[in-house]
Residue frames relative to the residue before (quaternion, step in Angstrom):
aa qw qx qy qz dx dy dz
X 1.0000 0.0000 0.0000 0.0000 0.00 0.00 0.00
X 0.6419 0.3538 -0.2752 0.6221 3.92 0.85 -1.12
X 0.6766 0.3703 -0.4889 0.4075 4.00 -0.39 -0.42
X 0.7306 0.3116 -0.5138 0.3241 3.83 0.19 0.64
X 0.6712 0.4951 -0.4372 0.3364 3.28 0.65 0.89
X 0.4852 -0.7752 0.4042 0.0165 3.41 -1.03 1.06
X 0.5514 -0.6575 0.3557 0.3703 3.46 -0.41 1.16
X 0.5830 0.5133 -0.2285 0.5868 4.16 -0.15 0.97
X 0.7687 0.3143 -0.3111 0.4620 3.94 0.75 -0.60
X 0.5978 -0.6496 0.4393 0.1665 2.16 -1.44 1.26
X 0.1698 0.7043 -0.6876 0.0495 4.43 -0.50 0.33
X 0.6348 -0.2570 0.7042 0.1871 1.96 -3.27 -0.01
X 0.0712 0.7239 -0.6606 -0.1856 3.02 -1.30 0.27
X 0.0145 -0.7213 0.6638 0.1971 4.14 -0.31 0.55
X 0.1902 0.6119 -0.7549 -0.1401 3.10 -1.99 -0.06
X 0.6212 -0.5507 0.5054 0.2354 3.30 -1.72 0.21
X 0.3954 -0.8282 0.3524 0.1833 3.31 0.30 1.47
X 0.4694 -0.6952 0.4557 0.2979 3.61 -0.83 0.51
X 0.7541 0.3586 -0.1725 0.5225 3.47 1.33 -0.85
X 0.8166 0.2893 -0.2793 0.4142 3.23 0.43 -0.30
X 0.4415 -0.7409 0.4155 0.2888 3.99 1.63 -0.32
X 0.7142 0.2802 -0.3618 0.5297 3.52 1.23 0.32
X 0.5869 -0.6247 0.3072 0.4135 3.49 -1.23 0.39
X 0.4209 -0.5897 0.6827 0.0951 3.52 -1.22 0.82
X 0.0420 -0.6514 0.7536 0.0776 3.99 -1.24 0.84
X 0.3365 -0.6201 0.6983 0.1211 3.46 -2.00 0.72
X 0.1856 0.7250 -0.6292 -0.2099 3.52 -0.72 -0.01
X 0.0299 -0.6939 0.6723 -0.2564 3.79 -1.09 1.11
X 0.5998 -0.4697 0.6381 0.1121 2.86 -2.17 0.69
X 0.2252 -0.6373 0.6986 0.2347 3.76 -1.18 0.51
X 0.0212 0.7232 -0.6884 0.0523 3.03 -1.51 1.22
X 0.7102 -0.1025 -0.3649 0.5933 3.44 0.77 1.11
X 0.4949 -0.6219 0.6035 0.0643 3.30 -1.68 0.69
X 0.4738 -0.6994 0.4530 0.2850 3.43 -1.07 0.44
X 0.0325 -0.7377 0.6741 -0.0180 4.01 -0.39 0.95
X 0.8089 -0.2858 0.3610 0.3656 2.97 -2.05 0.17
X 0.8096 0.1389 -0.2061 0.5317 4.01 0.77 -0.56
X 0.6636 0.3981 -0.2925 0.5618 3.87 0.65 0.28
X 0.0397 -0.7117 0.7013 0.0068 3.56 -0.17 1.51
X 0.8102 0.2902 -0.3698 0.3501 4.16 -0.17 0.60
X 0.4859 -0.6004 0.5688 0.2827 3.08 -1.31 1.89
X 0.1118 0.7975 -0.5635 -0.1842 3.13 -1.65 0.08
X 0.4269 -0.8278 0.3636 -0.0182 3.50 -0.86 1.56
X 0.3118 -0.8187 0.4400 0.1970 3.43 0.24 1.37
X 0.1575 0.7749 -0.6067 0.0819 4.22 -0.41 0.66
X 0.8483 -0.1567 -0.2810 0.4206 3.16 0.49 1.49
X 0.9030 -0.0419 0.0506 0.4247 3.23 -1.34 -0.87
X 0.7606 0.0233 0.2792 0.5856 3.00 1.19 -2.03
X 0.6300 0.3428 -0.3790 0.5847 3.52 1.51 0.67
X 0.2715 -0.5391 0.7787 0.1712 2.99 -1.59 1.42
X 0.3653 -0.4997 0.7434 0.2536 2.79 -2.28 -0.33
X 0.3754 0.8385 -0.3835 -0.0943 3.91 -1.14 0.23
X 0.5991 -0.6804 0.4056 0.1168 2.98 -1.02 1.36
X 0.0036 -0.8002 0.5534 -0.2310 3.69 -0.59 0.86
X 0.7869 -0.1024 0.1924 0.5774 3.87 -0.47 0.86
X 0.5953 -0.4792 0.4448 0.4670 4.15 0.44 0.58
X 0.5652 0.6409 -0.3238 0.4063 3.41 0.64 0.62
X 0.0310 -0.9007 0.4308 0.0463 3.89 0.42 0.94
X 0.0551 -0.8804 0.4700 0.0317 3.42 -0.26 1.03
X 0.5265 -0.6351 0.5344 0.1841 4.29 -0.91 0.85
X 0.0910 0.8483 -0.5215 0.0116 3.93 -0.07 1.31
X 0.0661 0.7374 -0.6598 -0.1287 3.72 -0.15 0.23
X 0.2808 -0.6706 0.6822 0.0778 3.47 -1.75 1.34
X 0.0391 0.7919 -0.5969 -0.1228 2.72 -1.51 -0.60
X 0.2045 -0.9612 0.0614 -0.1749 2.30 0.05 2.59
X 0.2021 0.7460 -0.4255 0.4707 2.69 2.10 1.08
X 0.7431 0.3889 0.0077 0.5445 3.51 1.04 -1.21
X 0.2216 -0.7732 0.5595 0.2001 3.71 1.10 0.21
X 0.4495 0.5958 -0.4966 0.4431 3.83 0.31 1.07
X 0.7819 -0.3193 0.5332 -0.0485 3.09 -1.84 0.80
X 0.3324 0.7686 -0.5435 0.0580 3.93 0.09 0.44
X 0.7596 -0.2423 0.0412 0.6022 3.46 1.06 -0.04
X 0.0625 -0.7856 0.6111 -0.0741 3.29 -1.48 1.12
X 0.0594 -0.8064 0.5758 -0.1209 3.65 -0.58 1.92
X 0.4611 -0.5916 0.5741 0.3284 3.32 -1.43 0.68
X 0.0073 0.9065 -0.3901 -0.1613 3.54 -1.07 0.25
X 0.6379 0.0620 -0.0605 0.7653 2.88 1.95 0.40
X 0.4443 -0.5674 0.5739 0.3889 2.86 -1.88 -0.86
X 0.5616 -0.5969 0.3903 0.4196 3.82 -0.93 0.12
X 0.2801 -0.7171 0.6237 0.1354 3.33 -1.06 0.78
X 0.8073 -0.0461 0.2745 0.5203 3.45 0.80 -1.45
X 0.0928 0.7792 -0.6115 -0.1015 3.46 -0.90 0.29
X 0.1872 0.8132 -0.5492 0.0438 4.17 -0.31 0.35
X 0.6170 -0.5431 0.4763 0.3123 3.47 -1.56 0.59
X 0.2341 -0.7163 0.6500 0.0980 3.41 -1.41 0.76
């Protein structure tokens, strides 16, 4: 399902939120793709928050990209769905 998308499309991402129990949609840009060594799409939804997806698992990154670094990274659900827009 995730190896047909291409760094540049545009998608949806739903999943079934962990905290609240209903589904939750992303909408974002892929800006890395899954390859032979990088098993998680990741989905640019804003300034400084990705979204990524991992094993049907959808997880909330915030960077900070002055400093190429990591400031905090939560699971928030599971995947429901991901398609091109």
């Amino acid at each position: 399902m995730i190896e047909s998308f291409k760094i540049g499309d545009n998608v949806r991402v739903d999943y079934m939120s962990s905290r609240s129990n209903n589904i939750v949609s992303r909408t974002g840009r892929i800006i890395q793709e899954p390859s032979d060594n990088k098993s998680v799409i990741f989905v640019s939804t804003g300034d400084n928050q990705l979204t990524g997806i991992h094993s049907g698992k959808v997880f909330s990154v915030t960077i900070d990209t002055d400093k190429h670094k990591v400031l905090n990274n939560t699971f928030v659900g599971k995947l429901e769905s991901i398609a091109k827009f």
